[in-house]
C-alpha positions in Angstrom: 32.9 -16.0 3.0 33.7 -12.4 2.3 31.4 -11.7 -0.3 28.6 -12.9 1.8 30.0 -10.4 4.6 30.0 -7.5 2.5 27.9 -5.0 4.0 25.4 -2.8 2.3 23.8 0.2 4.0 19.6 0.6 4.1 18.5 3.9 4.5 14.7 4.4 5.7 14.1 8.4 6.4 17.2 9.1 8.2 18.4 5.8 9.6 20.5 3.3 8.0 20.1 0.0 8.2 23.1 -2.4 7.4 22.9 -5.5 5.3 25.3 -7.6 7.1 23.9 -11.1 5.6 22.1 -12.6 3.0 19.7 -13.9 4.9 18.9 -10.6 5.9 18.8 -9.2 2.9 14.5 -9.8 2.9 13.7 -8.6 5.7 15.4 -5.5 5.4 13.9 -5.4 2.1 10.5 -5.1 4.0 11.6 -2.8 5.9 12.5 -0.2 3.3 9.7 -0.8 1.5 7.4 -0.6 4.3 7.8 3.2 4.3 8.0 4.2 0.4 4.6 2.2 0.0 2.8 4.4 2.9 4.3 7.4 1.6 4.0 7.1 -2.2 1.5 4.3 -2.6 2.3 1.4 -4.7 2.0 2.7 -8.2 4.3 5.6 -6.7 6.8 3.3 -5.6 9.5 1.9 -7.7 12.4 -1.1 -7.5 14.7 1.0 -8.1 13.5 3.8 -5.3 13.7 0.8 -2.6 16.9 -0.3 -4.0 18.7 2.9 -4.1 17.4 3.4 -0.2 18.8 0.1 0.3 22.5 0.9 -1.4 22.0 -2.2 -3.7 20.7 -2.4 -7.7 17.6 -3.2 -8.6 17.5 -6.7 -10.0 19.5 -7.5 -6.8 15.8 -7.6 -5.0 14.1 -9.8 -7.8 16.6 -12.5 -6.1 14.3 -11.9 -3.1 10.7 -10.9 -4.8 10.1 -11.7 -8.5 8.0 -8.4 -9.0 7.1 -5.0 -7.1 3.4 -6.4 -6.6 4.7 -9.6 -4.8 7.2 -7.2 -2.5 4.0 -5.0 -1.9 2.3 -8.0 -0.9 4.7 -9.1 1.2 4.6 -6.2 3.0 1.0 -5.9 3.7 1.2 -9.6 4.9 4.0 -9.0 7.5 1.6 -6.6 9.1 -1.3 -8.7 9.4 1.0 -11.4 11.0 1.8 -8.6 13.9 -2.1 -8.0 14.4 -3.1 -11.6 14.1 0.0 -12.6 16.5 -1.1 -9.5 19.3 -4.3 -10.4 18.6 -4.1 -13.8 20.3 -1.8 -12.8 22.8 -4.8 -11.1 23.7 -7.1 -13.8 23.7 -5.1 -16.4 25.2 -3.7 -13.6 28.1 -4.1 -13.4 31.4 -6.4 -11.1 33.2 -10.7 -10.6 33.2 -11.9 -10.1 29.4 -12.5 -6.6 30.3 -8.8 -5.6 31.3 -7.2 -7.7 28.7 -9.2 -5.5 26.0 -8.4 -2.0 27.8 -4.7 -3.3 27.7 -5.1 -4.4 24.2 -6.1 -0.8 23.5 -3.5 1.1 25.0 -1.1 -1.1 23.8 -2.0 -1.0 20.0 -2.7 2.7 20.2 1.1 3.0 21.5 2.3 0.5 18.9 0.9 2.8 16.3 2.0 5.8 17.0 5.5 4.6 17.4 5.3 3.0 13.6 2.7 4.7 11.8 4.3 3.4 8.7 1.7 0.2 9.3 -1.4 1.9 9.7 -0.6 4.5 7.1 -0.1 2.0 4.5 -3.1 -0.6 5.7 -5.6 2.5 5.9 -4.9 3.3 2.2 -5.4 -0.1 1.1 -8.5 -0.6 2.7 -9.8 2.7 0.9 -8.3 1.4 -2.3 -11.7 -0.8 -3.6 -9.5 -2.0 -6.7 -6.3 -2.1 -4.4 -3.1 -4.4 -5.5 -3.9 -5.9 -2.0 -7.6 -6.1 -2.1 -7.0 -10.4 -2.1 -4.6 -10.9 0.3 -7.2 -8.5 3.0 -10.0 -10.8 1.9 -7.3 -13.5 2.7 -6.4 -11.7 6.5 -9.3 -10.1 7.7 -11.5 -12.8 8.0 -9.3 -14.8 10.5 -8.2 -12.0 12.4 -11.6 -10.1 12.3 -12.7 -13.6 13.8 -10.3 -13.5 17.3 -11.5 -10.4 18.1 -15.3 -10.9 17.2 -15.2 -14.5 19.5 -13.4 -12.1 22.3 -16.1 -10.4 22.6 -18.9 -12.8 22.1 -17.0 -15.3 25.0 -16.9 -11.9 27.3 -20.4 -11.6 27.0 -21.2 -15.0 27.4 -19.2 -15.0 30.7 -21.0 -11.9 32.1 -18.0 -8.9 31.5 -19.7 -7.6 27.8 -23.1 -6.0 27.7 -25.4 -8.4 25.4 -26.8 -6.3 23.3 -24.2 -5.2 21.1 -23.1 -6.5 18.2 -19.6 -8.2 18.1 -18.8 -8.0 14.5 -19.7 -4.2 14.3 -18.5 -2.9 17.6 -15.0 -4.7 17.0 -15.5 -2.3 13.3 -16.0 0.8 15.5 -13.0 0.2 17.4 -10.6 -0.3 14.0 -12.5 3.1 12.9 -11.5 5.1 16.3 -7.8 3.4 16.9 -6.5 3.1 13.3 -8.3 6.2 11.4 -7.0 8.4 13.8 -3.6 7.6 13.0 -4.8 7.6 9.3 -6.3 11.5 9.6 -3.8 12.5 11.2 -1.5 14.0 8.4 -4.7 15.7 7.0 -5.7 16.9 10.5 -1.9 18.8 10.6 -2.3 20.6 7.4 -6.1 21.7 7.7 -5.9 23.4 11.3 -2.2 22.6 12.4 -3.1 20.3 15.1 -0.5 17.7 15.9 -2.5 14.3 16.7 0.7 12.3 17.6 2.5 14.4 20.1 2.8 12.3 23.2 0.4 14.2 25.2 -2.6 13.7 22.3 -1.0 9.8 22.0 -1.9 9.8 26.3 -5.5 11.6 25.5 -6.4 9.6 23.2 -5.6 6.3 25.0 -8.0 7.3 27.8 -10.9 8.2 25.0 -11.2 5.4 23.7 -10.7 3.1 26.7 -13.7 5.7 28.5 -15.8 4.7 25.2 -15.3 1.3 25.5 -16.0 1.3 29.1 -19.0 3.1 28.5 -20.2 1.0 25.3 -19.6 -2.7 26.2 -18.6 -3.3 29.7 -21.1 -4.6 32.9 -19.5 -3.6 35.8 -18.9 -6.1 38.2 -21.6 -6.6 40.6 -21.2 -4.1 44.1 -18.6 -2.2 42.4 -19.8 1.5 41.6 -19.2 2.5 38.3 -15.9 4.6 38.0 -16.4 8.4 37.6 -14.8 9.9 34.3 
């Protein structure tokens, strides 16, 4: 029908996203959103901010999400369904324990940079103690906290992991040194002008924290000489 081709425009930062269908309309929702909450935060955000961005009215999205706390929601889940999803794309790939975690690494560290939106907005949350979200993480960490900690426990178990570290806290350390780098990074640019996310920092950074890792939890295969740095 006509009415349900009508298109509406979405505008996130410069780009605008058209609204083609009405099963669309939700996901593009999300996608708007996604960007005002890690800007503003959620008490900073309104309906009527992430309907105006959209090119439709406000109670138009209560068709979709009855209240801005369920959209926020909603949000925050759609990106712990990307990290629980790479997560066990992880697990279940192929490739030695050790090689699946350095590409792991690399790739999440490239995912981030290319929608820091994500990180920007999960960082804050998980700073917020009294957070709108502060159920929902207790909800999604667990599970996905759980992948990675068995990952590492199965790697050590089959000789690639060094026993005697911790899975639960190293897999901590690594969320600290991937994800609160992106989440520095604006504060990082406005105390000493350093750009963090320029592609060459993005490349540095990748080898870091994979020479960390190396350094921290991997046995090197037995007869092979450990690689210089």
């Amino acid at each position: 029908m006509r009415t349900q081709s009508k298109v509406h425009a979405a505008r996130t930062g410069g780009r605008v996203m058209p609204l083609r269908r009405t099963m669309d309309t939700r996901e593009r929702v999300l996608a708007v959103a996604l960007p005002l909450f890690a800007e503003r935060g959620y008490r900073g955000t309104s309906l009527r901010d992430i309907a105006r961005r959209i090119g439709i009215k406000a109670p138009s999205l209560l068709h979709h999400f009855p209240s801005k706390q369920q959209l926020y929601i909603a949000v925050l889940d759609q990106i712990f369904e990307g990290m629980e999803a790479a997560a066990q794309r992880i697990a279940n790939g192929k490739g030695t324990r050790q090689e699946r975690l350095v590409r792991a690494i690399k790739d999440a560290i490239d995912y981030i940079a290319k929608h820091p939106d994500s990180m920007k907005l999960l960082w804050k949350e998980m700073a917020e103690e009294n957070g709108v979200g502060r159920n929902l993480l207790k909800r999604r960490m667990p599970p996905l906290d759980a992948i990675e900690v068995n990952f590492i426990f199965r790697g050590q178990r089959e000789g690639e992991f060094r026993h005697e570290i911790e899975p639960f806290h190293f897999i901590q350390s690594l969320h600290s040194i991937t994800i609160g780098y992106f989440g520095t990074a604006a504060m990082i640019k406005r105390l000493w002008n350093v750009n963090l996310l320029d592609p060459a920092s993005i490349e540095r950074r990748k080898r870091e924290v994979v020479d960390m890792v190396e350094r921290t939890l991997f046995l090197k295969p037995s007869g092979v000489a450990a690689p210089s740095h």
